[in-house]
C-alpha positions in Angstrom: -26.1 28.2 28.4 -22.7 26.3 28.1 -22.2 22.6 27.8 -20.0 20.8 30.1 -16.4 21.0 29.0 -14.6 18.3 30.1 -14.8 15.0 28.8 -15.2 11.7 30.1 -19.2 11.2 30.3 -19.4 7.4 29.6 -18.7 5.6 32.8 -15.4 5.2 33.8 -13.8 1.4 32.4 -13.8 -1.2 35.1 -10.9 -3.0 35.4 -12.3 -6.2 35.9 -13.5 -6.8 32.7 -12.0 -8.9 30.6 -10.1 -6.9 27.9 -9.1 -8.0 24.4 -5.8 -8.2 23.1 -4.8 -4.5 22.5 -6.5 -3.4 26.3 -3.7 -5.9 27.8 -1.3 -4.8 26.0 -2.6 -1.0 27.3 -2.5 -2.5 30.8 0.4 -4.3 30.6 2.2 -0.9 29.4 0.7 2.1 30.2 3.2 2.2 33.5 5.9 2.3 31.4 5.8 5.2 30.4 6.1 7.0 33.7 9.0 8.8 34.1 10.5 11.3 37.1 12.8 13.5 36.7 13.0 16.6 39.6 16.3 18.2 38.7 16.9 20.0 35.3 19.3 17.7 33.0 20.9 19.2 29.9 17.6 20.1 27.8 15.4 18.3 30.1 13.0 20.6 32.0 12.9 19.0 35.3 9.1 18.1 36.9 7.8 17.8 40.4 5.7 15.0 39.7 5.6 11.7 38.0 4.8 12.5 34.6 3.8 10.4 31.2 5.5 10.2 27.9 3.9 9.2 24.7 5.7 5.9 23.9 7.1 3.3 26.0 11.3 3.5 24.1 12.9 5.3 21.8 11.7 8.6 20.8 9.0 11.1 22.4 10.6 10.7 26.3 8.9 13.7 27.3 5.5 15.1 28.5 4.0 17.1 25.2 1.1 19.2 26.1 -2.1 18.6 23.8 -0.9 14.7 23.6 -1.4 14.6 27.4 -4.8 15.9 27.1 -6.0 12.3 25.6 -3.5 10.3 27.2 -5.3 11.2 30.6 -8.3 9.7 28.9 -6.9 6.8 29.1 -5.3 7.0 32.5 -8.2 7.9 34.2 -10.7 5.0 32.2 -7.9 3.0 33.0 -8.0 3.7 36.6 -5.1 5.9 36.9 -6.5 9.2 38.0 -4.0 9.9 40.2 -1.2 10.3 38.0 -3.8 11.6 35.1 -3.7 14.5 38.3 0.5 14.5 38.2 0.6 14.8 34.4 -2.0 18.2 35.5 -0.1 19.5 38.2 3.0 19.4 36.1 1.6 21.3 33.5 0.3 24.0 36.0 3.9 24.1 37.5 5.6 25.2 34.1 2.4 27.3 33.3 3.4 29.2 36.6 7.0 29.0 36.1 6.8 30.3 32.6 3.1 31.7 31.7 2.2 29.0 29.4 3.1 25.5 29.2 5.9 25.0 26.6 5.6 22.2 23.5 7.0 19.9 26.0 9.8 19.7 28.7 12.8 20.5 26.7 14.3 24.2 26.4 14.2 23.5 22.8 10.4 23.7 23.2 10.1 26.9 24.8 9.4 28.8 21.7 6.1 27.3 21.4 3.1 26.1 23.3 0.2 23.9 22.2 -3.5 23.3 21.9 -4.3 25.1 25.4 -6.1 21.6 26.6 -6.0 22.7 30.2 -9.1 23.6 31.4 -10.4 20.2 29.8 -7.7 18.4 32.0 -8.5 20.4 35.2 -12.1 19.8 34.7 -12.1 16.2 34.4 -9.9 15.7 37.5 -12.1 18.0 39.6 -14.9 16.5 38.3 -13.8 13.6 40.0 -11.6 14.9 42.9 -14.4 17.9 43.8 -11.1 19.5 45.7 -12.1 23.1 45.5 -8.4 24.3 47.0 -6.7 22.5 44.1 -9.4 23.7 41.7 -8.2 27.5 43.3 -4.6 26.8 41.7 -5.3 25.3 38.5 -8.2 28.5 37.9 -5.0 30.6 38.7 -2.6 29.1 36.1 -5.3 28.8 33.5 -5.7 32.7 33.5 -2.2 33.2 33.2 -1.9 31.1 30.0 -5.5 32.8 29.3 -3.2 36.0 28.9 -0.6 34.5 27.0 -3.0 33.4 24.3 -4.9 36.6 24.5 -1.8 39.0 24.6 1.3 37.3 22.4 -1.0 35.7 20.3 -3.4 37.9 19.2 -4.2 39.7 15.5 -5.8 42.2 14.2 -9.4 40.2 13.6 -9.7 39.8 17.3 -9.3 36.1 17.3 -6.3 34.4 18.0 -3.3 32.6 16.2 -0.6 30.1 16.7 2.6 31.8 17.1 6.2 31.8 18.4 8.3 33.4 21.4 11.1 34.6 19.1 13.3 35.0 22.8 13.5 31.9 23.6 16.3 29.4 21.8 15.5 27.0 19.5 14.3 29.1 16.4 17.8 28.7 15.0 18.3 26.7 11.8 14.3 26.0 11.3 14.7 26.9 7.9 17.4 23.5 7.6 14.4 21.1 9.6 12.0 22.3 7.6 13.5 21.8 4.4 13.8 18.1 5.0 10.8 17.6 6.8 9.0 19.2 3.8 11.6 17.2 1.3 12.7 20.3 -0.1 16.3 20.2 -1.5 18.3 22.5 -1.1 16.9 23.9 1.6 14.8 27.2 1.7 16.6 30.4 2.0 16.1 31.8 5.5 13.4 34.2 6.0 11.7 35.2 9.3 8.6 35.0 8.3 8.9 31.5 7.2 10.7 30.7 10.3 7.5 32.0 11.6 5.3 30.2 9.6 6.4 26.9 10.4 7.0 27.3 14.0 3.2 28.7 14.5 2.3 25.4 12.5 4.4 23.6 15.0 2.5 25.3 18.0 -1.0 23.8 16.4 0.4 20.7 16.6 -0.4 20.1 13.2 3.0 19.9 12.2 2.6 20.2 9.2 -0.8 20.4 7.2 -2.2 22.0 3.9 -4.5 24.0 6.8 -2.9 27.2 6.9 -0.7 26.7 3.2 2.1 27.5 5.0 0.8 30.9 6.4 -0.3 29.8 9.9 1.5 32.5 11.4 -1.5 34.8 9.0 -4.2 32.4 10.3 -6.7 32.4 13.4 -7.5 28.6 13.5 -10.5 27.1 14.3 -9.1 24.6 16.9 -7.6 27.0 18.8 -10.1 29.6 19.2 -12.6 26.6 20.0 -10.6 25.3 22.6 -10.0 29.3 24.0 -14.1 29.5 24.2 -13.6 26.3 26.4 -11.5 27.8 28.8 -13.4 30.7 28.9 -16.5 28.9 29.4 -14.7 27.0 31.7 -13.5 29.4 33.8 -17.2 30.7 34.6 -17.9 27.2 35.9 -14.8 27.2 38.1 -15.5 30.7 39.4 -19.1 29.3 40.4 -17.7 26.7 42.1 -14.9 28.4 44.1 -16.8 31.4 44.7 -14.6 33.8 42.8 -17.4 37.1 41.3 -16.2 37.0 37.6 -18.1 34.4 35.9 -19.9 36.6 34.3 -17.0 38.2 32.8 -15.8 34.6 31.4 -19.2 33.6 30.3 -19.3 37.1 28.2 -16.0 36.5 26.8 -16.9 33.0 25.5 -20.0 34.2 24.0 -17.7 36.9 22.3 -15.7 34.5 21.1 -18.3 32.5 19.3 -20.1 35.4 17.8 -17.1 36.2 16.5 -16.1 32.8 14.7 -19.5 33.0 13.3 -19.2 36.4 12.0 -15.4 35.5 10.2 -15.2 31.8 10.2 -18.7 30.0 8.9 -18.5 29.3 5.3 -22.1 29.1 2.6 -22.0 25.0 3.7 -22.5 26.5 7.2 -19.1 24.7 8.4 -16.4 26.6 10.3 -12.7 27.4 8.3 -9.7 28.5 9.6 -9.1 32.0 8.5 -6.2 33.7 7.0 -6.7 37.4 8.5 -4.0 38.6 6.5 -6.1 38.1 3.0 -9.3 38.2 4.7 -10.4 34.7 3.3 -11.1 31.6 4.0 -8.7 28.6 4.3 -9.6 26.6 0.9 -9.0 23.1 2.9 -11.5 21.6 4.8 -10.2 19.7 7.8 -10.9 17.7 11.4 -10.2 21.3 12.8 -14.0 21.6 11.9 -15.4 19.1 14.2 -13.9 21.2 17.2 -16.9 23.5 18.0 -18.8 20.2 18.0 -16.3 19.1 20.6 -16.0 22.1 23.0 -20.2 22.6 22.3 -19.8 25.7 20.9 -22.1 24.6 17.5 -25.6 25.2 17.4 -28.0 22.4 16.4 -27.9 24.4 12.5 -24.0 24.0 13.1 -23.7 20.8 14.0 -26.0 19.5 11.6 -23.9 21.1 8.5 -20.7 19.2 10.4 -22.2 16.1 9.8 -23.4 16.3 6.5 -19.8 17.3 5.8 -18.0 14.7 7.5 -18.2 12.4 4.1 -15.5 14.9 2.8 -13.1 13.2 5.6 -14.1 10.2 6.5 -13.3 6.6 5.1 -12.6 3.2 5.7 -11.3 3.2 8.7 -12.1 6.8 10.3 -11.7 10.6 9.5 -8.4 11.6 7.4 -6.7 15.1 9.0 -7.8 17.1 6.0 -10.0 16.8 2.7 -8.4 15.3 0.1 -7.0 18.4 -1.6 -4.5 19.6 -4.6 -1.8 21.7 -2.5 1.7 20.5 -2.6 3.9 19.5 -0.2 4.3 16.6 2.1 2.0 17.3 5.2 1.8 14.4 7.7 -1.1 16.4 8.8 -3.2 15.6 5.9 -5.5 12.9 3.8 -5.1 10.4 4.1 -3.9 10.3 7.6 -6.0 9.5 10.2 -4.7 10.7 14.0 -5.9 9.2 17.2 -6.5 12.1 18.7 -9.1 13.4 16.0 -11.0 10.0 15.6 -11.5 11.3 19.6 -12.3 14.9 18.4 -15.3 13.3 15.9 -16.6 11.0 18.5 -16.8 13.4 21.1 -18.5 16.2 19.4 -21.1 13.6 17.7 -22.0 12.7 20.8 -22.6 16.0 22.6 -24.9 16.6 20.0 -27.0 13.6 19.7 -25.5 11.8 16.3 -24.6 8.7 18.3 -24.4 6.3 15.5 -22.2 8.3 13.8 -20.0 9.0 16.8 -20.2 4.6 17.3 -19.1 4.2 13.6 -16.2 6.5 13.8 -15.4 4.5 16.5 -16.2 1.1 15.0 -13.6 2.1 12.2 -11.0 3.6 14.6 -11.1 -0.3 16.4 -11.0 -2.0 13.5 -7.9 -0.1 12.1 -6.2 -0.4 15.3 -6.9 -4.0 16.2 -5.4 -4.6 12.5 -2.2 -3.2 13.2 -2.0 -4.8 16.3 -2.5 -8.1 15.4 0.3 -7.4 12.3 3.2 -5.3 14.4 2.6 -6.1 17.9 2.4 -3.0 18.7 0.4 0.6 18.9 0.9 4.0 16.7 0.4 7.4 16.5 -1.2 7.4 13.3 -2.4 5.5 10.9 -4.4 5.1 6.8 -8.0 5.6 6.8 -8.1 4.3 3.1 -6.4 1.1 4.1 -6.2 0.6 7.8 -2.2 0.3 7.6 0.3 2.6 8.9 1.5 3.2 5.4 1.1 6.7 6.1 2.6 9.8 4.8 5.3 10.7 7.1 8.1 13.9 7.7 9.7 11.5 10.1 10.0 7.8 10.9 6.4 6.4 12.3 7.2 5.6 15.9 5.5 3.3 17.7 2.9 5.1 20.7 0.9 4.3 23.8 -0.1 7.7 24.4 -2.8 9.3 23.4 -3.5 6.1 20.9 -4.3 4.2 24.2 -6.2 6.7 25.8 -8.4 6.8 22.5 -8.4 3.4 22.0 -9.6 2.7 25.5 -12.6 5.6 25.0 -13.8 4.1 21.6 -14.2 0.9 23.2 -16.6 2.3 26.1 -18.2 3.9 23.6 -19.2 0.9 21.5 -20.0 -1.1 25.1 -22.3 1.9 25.9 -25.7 1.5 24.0 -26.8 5.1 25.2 -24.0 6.9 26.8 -25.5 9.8 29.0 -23.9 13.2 27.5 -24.1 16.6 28.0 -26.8 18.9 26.7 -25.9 21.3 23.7 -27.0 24.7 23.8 
C-alpha cells in the first residue's frame, strides 16, 4: 500500500479571508515574480510558459527546480493553479529537451539537477486538473528523468547519489567558488574529485552542509532516494490512472527501494542516515534529510515513531535547524543553526501523514512566529532564518537575500495548518 504522494491535503486557502500582514504582503507580491522569457538570451534558458522566480529583485531571476516544488504550494493555496501548472510544464519541457531538469534556466546550471520534486508537482496539479492527456506527458518526462537518476547517478550499493554531468560547462574554476564560499584562503588546489564533491553537494541543494563531510559525491542520501521511491510510487498511480500496464513494475521498484534503505540506511535509534558507500558507514550528522521518508510515506509506524522522538536533536525555538548541532568544520549554510523554509514544510508534512498533529502544528506555530518577527523588523520575507533566535542572523556563504518563493508558499501552508483543527491526511502504510 502507498500513501498519496502529492501534497496539499488541507483545503485549499480562500481568498476571501482576511489575511494578516505577511499574507498581504504574499498577495500583494507573489505576481511579481512572474517572468516570460521564450527566446534563449546569453545564459538564459528560454521557457514556453510564464514561469516564477524565487524573489521579487535582485538575485535568484530564475526558475530553480526543488524551490519551485514549494513555491507551487503557495501558488496553488493562493489560487494560482494555473501558473503553479506553467512553472510544471516548463519543467517537463527542459526534462524533454535535456533528460532531466537542470539546477535552473541558466547553461551554467546544466551540470547539475535537483531534488527530482516532479512527480509531487504533477500530482498535485492532476489532482486538481484530473486531465488524463496532460497526465500522459508529464508520466513520459518523469521516466526519462527516472533514467537519468537511475543510470548517471547510480553506485555500487544500488541506491542513488547526487552527482554531476562533467560535459556540460560550468565545472570550470569550482575549486575558486568553493574556496570562498567555504572561507578558505588561498584557495584549495584543484582536484576532480573535489570538483566533484561540491558540485554533487550543489545538486542536493544542500549547498553546503556537514551531511556528506564534503564526500557527497561517496554518499547515497536519504532525501533523494526518498523522493526517487515517490516517483516510483507515483508512477504506479499514474499508470492506474491512464491505463498504461506497468504499475506493477513501479510499485515493485518502490518497494525495492525501501527495503533497501532499511537494509543500508536505518541506524540502532531506528532513524534513517545518509550513507557514504565508499566507507560503508554511516553519515555521523543527523539532519532534516531524516524527516523525508516521513514526508514521501515511506516510514513505518516503528519509523516514524523513532523520527519523532529524534526530532529534539533539531528542533528549537523557532523550528527545526538543517542539521544536529555537530563538531565538523567548515562554514555550511546548510547547518545548525539554520532553519530553511522548505524543511519546516518537510517536518510538518511528514508529522502529519503520520498522525503527530501537534507536533506537525508546533513546528508550524514556531515557523509563524519566526517569520512574522522578521516581517514586522525588515519588511520583508527570507529564505532562511535562526531557529535559536528567530533572526536572520544566520550563518551564510553568501549575502542573505530577501525571498517570496518557497518562504511564501510555506508560510501560506503553515497558516492552513494552524486554521485546520483536524486536517484530513493521507493514510500511512
Amino acid at each position: 500500500m502507498f500513501v498519496r504522494q502529492g501534497s496539499l491535503n488541507i483545503t485549499d486557502y480562500e481568498i476571501s479571508e482576511v489575511p494578516d500582514m505577511v499574507e498581504k504582503f504574499i498577495y500583494e507580491n507573489f505576481d511579481k515574480c512572474t517572468r516570460s522569457h521564450k527566446e534563449d538570451m546569453g545564459e538564459l534558458i528560454g521557457l514556453p510558459y510564464p514561469y516564477t522566480v524565487p524573489s521579487i529583485s535582485g538575485g535568484f531571476q530564475e526558475m530553480y527546480y526543488w524551490d519551485t516544488y514549494f513555491t507551487n504550494v503557495g501558488l496553488i493555496l493562493s489560487g494560482r493553479t494555473e501558473q503553479a501548472k506553467n512553472n510544471v510544464d516548463n519543467i517537463i519541457y527542459l526534462t524533454d529537451k535535456y533528460g532531466y531538469m537542470p539546477n535552473g534556466n541558466l547553461t551554467r546550471y546544466l551540470k547539475s539537477s535537483q531534488p527530482p520534486f516532479l512527480s509531487l508537482m504533477v500530482r498535485d496539479i492532476y489532482d486538481r486538473t484530473g486531465d488524463s492527456d496532460w497526465l500522459k506527458t508529464a508520466a513520459a518526462a518523469l521516466e526519462k528523468e527516472y533514467n537519468f537518476w537511475c543510470v548517471r547517478r547510480s553506485t555500487v550499493c544500488g541506491l542513488n547519489r547526487y552527482g554531476v554531468n562533467r560535459e556540460k560547462p560550468g565545472c570550470e574554476g569550482m575549486d575558486v567558488e568553493l574556496s570562498k564560499r567555504l572561507g578558505i584562503n588561498p584557495p584549495i588546489e584543484t582536484a576532480e574529485l573535489k570538483i566533484e564533491h561540491f558540485i554533487a553537494s550543489c545538486e542536493s541543494g544542500w549547498d553546503l552542509t556537514p551531511r556528506f563531510e564534503f564526500e557527497a559525491f561517496n554518499y547515497a542520501p536519504i532525501d533523494l532516494n526518498c523522493l526517487l521511491y515517490a516517483l516510483e510510487s507515483n508512477m504506479a498511480y499514474f499508470c492506474g490512472e491512464t491505463g498504461a500496464a506497468n504499475a506493477g513494475e513501479w510499485q515493485k521498484r518502490a518497494e525495492t527501494r525501501a527495503e533497501l534503505m532499511r537494509r543500508l540506511m536505518k541506524n540502532a535509534d531506528g532513524c534513517f542516515y545518509d550513507c557514504n558507500f565508499n566507507k560503508n558507514r554511516l553519515s555521523p550528522v543527523f539532519s532534516a534529510a531524516s524527516l523525508f521518508p516521513l514526508f514521501v510515506g515511506m516510514a513505518t509506524a516503528a519509523e516514524a515513531a523513532a523520527a519523532v522522538k529524534a526530532l529534539p536533536r533539531l528542533e528549537e525555538k523557532y523550528g527545526v535547524a538543517a542539521c544536529e548541532k555537530n563538531s565538523i568544520p567548515g562554514n555550511y549554510q546548510w547547518d545548525y543553526p539554520n532553519g530553511w523554509a522548505c524543511l519546516q514544510f518537510i517536518a510538518a508534512e511528514g508529522l502529519l501523514k503520520y498522525g503527530y498533529t501537534e507536533d506537525a502544528r508546533r513546528i508550524a506555530e514556531k515557523y509563524i512566529t519566526a517569520t512574522d518577527g522578521i516581517f514586522a523588523e525588515t519588511g520583508n520575507l527570507w529564505e532562511k532564518y535562526n531557529v535559536i533566535d528567530g533572526t536572520i542572523n544566520t550563518r551564510n556563504e553568501y549575502k542573505l537575500p530577501p525571498m517570496l518563493g518557497w518562504t511564501a508558499g510555506t508560510y501560506l501552508y503553515m497558516k492552513r495548518l494552524l486554521g485546520t483543527a483536524e486536517p484530513q491526511r493521507a493514510m500511512h502504510p
